[in-house]
N, C-alpha and C positions, 0 to 999 in steps of 0.2 A: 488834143486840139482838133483831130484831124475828125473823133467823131465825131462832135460838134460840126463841123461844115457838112454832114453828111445827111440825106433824108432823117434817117431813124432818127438822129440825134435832135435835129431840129424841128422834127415833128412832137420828139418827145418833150422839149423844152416851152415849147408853144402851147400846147396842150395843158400838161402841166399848171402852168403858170394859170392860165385861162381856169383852171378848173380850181385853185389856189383860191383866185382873187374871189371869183362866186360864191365860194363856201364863205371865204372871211364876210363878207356884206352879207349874205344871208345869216350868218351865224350873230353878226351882232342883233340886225335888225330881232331875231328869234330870243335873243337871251332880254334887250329893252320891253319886249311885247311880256316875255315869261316873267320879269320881276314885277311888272303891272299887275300880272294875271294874279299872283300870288299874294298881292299886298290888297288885292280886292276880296281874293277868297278868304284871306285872312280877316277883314274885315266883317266879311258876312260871317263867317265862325264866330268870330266874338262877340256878334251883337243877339246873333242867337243863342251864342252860351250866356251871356247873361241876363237876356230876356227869361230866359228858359229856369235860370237859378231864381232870378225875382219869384216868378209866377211858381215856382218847388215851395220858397219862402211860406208865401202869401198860403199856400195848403196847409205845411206844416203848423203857421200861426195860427190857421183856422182850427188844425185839432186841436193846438193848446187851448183856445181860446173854450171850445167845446170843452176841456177838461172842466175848468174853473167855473161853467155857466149851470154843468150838471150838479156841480156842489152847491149852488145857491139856488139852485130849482128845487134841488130834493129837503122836502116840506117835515121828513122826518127828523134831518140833519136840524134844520133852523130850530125847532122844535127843543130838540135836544139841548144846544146851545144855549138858547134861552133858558131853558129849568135847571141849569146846571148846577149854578150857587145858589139853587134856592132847597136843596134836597139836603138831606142827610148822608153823610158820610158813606152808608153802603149802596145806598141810591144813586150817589155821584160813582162810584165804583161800576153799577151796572152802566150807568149812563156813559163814562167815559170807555168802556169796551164797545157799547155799541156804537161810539163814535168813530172810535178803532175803525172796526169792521168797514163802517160806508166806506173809509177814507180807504181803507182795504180794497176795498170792490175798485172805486177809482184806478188805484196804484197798479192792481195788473189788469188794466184794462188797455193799457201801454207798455209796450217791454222796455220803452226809452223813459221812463221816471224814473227818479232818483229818492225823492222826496217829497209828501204832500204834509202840508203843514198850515194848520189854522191856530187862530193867535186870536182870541175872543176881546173884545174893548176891556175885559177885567184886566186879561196879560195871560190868561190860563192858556197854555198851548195844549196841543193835541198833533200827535205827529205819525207818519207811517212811512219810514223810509229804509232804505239799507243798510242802515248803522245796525251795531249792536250798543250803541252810547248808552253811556246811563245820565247823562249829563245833555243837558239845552245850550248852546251859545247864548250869549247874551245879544240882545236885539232891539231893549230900548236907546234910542239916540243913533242907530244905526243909518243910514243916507237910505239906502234901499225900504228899509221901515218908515221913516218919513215920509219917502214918495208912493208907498201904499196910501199911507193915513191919507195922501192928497184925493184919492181915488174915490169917485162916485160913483160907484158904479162900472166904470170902464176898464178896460184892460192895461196893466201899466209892465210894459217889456224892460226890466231891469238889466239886462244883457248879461256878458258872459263872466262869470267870475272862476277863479282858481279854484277854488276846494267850498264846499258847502256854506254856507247860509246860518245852517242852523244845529249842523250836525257834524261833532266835532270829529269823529272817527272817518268822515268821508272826506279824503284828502285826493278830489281830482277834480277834475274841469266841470262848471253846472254851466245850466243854462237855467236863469233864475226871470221870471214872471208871476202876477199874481192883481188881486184886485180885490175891494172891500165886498164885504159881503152884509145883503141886505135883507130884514126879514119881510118875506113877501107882503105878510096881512097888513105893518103899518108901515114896512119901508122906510124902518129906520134902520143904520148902521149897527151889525151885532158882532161885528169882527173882519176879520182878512183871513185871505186866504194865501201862502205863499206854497208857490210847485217850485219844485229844481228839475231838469232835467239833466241826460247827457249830453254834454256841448258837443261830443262826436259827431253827432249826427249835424249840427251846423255846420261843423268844421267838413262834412264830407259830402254834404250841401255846396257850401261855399269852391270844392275842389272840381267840379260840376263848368264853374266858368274860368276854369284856368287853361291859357292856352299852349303856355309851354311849362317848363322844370321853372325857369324865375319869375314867372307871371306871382305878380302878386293880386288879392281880390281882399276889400276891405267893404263893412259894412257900416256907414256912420248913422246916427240917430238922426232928430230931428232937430237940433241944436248944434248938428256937426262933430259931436265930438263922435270920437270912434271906438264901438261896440266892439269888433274883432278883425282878425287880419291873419291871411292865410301863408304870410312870407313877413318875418318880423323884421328882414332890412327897411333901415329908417329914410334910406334914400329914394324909396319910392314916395316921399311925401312931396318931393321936389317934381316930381315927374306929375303928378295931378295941377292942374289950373287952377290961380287960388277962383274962390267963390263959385266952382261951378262944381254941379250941373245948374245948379239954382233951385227955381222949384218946377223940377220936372212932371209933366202931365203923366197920367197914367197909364200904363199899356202902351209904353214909349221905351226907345232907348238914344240915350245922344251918346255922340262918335264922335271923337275928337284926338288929332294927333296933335303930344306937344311934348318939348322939350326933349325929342328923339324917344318917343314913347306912341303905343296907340292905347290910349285910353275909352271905357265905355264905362256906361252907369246907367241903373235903371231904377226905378221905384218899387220897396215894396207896402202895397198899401195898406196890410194890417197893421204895420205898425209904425209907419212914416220913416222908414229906413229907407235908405238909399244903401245900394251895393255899386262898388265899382271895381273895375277889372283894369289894371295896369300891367303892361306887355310894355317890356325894350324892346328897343330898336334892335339889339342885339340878340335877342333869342328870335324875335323873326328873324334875320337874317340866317338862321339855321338853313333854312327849306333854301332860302336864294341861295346856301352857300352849295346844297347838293343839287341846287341846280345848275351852277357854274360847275361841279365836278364832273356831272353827268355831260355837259356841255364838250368841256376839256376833253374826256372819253371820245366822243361823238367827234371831235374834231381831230384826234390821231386818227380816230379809225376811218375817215373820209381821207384825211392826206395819207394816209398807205393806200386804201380804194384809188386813191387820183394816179396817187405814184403806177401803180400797177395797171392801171385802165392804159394810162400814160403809154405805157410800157410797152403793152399788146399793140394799141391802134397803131404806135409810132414801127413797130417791128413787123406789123400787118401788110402796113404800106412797101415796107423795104422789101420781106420775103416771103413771096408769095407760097412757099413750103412750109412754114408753120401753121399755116391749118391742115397741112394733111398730115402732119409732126402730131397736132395734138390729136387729131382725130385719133390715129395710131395709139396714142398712150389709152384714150378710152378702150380701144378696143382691147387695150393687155388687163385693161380695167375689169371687165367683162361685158361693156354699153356697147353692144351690136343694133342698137335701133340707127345709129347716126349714117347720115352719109354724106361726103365732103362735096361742096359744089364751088372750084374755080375753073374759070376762065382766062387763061393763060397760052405759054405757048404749046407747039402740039406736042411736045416729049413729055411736057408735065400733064397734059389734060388726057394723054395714053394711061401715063400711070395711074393718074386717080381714080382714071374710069375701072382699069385692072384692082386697082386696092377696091373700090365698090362693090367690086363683083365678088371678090374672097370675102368680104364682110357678110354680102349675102347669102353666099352659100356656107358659112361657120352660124351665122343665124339659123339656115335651115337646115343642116345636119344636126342642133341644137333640139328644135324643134320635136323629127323625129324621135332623138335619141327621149325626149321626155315625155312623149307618146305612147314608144315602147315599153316604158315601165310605165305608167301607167297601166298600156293592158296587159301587161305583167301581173301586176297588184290584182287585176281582174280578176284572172286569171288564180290569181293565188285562193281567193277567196271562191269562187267556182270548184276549186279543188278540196278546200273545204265544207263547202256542201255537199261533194257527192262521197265524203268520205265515208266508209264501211268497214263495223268489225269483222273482220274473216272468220274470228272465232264460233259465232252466230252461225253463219252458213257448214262450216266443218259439222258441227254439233248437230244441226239438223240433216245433212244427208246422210250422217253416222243412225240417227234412229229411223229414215226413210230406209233406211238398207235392212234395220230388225224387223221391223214391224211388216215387209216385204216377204220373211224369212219365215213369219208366223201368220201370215196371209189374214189379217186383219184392215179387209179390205175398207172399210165405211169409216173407221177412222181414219185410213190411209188419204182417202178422199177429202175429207176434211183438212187435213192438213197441207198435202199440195194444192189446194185450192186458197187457203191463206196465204201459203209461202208463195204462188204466184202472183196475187193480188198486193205483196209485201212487196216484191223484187220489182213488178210495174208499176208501183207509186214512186220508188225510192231511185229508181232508174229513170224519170221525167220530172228530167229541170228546166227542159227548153220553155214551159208555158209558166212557170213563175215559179219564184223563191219561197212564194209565200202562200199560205193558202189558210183555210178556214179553220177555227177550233172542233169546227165538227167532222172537216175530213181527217186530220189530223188521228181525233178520237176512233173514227172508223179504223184508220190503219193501226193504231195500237189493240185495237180486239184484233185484228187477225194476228199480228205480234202474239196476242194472247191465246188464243187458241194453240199456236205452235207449242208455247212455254207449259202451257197446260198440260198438253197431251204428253211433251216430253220429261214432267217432271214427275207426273203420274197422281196428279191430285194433292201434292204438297206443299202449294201455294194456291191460297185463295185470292182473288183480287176483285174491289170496288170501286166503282168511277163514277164520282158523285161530283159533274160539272155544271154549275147553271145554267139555266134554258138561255139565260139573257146573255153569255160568253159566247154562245157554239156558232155565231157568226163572225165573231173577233178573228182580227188576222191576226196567224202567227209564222216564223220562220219553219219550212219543211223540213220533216221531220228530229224535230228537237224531243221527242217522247220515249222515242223506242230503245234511243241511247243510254237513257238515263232509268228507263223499266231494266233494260237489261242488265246493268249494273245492280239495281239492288237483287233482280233474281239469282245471276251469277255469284255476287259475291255476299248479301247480305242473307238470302233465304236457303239459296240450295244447298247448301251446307249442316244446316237445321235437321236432326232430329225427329223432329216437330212441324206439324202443318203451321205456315206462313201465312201473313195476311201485309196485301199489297193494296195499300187505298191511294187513289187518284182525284186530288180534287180540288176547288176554283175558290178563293177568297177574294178579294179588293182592302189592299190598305192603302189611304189617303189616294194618290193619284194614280197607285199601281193596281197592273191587273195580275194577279202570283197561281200558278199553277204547281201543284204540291202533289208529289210522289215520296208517299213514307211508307215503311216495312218496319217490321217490329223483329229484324234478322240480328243477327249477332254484329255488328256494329260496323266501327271502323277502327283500329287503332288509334291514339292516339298522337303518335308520331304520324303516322299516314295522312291523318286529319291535318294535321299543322303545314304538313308539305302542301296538301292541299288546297286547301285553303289561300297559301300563300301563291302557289299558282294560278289561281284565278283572279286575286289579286293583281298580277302581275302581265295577265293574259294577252291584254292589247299589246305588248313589248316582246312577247317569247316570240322566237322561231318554233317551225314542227320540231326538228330536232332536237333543242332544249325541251322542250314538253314532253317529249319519247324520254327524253336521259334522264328527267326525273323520275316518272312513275308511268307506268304503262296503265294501270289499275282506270288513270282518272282523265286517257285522251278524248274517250268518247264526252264526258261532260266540259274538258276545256271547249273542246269542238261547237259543242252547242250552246258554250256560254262566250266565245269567241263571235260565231255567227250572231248572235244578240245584240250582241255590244257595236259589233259591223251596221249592225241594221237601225239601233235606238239610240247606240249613245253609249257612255259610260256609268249612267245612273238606273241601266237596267244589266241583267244576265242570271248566272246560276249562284247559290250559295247553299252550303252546304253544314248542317249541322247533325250530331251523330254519338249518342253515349254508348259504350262498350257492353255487349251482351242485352241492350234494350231496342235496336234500332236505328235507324237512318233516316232524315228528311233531306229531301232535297227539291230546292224551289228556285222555280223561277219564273222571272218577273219581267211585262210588259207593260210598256205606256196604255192606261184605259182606251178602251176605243171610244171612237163618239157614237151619235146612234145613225151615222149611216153606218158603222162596219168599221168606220178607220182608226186609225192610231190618232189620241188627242195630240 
């Protein structure tokens, strides 16, 4: 009781309540508004899904009606019909195939026919449908055949029936129409014609304006009785208004709620059918029922919201130390941007100013420390551009000391003149990372000059770069790496004079720079290690890449700095058959045609 008479307590009870009673009045006046909303949109869905099934109808009818009109147009059919009984026996035999056939051509001219069938005034039928019968239904005195014979001409919509018409072995749902047929020249009566179709397609027509699981949709004739029904409960008969729609106009829908039902109907005008759409009270109330859940939802999670709002302002008021309480937890959090501001007495507004200050400088100790790697990372990659095989320089001060010793001066010349002009490219990185395909090319002929002279004519090498590359940027020196590996390990090893070709393709968006020798190869465990490390390139440490294979640093290095520089969708790869050879390529973004990287 006693926290009850206390600020907190009665601030939080106040509050509270206040914040209680808002939500309940807002919340109803919301849920009144959302069952309106819902019983409107439902409304408008239904009257456009049965408008919409009408006007499906009204096409559908027109193709049927096109079937039946093509058969009394075609002049060779009538034709036929007429001379039938008047031929002889093998003549009626041709004549009734070629009758066949029309009715043929008809029959798959729609994949939804079941049956076309003409019935001549003698009685002779003529049939082409999906049975294999050998057997006619019988059809004189039949309701449906009567209401043909009524037909002048026009089209008479028989509706839906169980199993076929006329054909005893097709035992499923038709959709049965049809209409006398007349011969053009004198325009007298020379038979009918009866089509079946698949009633599926009505039946998946008619599913078109259903708007829930018990929505029922019926199509009545023009005398009211009822063609077909997409929910055979009988109890939706109650649920329609007697006598209505009436005679509804056309390219209209009436809307009418009755007997805890929404009801709609609309006209279809080929064939004086009315469809209508019967929806419970009860399956709409689905959507209002997940709107009251959603509601219910909505209204725990506001009265916890309230409770807890509650909570803080009433405990804000009391202790003016829980905001520098929470501040503190953010900071164990790691949220160093915040800083507390009260005004209070001066022991508290000491300390907060003190905790302000350690948050600022653990921010900026922060700061540093993420700067420092940073140029760390810098750094790292710096170190791998200026890295160098030592093997390379041993090798050559080894044949500067013979060739000294045999006073073969003019070569001698040559050759410290490239290996100076090699050690002064490779040693300036202050002016960029990156440089042209054509200085690049320059620094690989003095490379080559060196390899030359000290291999003694046992490597040949070609550089066949396009004129339209040698302004392309590339990363500094990525060539001499990958030259040196196949002299070291794929040629000088050889026998046999060596041949080292250098040279530039484009595939789709890449620009591929390719160094192949035709040396003794690579192993093929070698290969696979390989391979897999440069796969793996962006992830390895130097260390891990030394403990694998020393063979293949110089190429991680250059296919490391690539991948640094483009991306992961360029760098080195390497392919290589045992005693044939080595290729190895790599690949940059095209440049555009100022020079840069697309």
């Amino acid at each position: 009781m006693k926290s009850y008479n206390s600020i907190h307590g009665r601030l939080f009870m106040i509050f509270l309540f206040s914040m209680l009673g808002l939500l309940l009045i807002v919340s109803l006046v919301y849920y009144q508004r959302a069952t309106e909303q819902i019983r409107e949109k439902v409304s408008v869905v239904a009257e456009k899904n049965i408008s919409q099934t009408a006007g499906l109808f009204d096409l559908m009818l027109k193709g049927y009606d096109g079937v039946t009109k093509s058969l009394n147009s075609n002049n060779e059919l009538m034709r036929l019909l007429r001379v039938h009984k008047s031929v002889n026996s093998v003549e009626a035999v041709n004549i009734e195939r070629r009758i066949t056939d029309i009715l043929g051509v008809v029959f798959y001219s729609r994949n939804d026919i079941v049956g076309i069938h003409v019935i001549t005034n003698e009685g002779t039928v003529f049939s082409f449908d999906r049975s294999i019968r050998t057997e006619t239904l019988e059809f004189a005195g039949q309701s449906w055949f009567s209401e043909l014979k009524k037909s002048t001409g026009e089209m008479k919509w028989l509706g839906v029936y169980p199993k076929s018409l006329m054909s005893s072995d097709i035992d499923r749902s038709i959709f049965a129409f049809g209409r006398q047929l007349f011969e053009l020249s004198s325009l007298k009566p020379i038979g009918l014609v009866l089509v079946e179709t698949d009633a599926s397609a009505i039946v998946s027509a008619l599913s078109n304006a259903s708007l829930a699981p018990g929505s029922s949709v019926i199509i009545r004739g023009a005398e009211g009785e009822e063609i077909i029904r997409t929910n055979k409960a009988k109890e939706d008969q109650s649920l329609i208004p007697p006598n209505w729609p009436g005679d509804i106009k056309p390219n209209t829908v009436a809307v009418r709620e009755w007997n805890q039902a929404l009801v709609t109907a609309a006209r279809i005008n080929m064939a004086h059918w009315t469809v209508i759409g019967v929806t419970p009270d009860r399956e709409l109330k689905l959507e209002v029922k997940e709107t009251q859940q959603f509601l219910l939802t909505v209204i725990i999670v506001l009265v916890l919201a309230a409770t807890v709002v509650a909570t803080f302002v009433s405990r804000s008021f009391s202790s003016p130390f829980k905001r520098l309480i929470q501040q503190m937890k953010q900071v164990e959090l790691g949220n160093f941007n915040g800083k507390v501001h009260v005004d209070s007495y001066d022991e508290l507004n000491v300390l907060v100013g003190s905790f302000n200050r350690m948050v600022y400088q653990m921010d900026e100790l922060i700061e540093r420390t993420k700067l420092a790697s940073i140029s760390e990372k810098n750094a790292q990659l710096q170190a791998l551009q200026s890295q160098v095989n030592p093997h390379f320089l041993f090798n050559t001060l080894d044949m500067i000391y013979w060739m000294l010793d045999e006073r073969e001066n003019d070569r001698l010349g040559k050759v410290i003149l490239a290996l100076s002009q090699m050690f002064r490219y490779s040693s300036d990185w202050q002016e960029a990372s990156r440089v042209k395909l054509r200085t690049e090319l320059d620094q690989l002929q003095h490379y080559l000059t060196v390899i030359e002279t000290r291999v003694g004519g046992r490597v040949k090498t070609v550089i066949d770069v396009e004129e339209r590359w040698l302004d392309a940027e590339v990363p500094k020196m990525i060539l001499q790496p990958i030259v040196e590996n196949a002299v070291k390990y794929g040629l000088e090893p050889l026998s046999r004079q060596g041949l080292l070709q250098v040279y530039s393709r484009q595939i789709e968006d890449r620009l591929e720079i390719v160094v192949q020798d035709d040396g003794q190869g690579i192993h093929e465990e070698v290969l696979a290690q390989l391979s897999r490390l440069l796969t793996d390139t962006p992830v390895l440490e130097p260390d891990q890449v030394e403990a694998s294979t020393r063979r293949g640093i110089g190429l991680l290095n250059v296919h490391r700095r690539i991948r640094l520089m483009y991306g992961d969708h360029y760098g080195i790869r390497v392919e290589s058959v045992r005693n044939r050879g080595t290729t190895v390529i790599a690949s940059f973004p095209i440049p555009d045609k100022e020079g840069q990287e697309a």
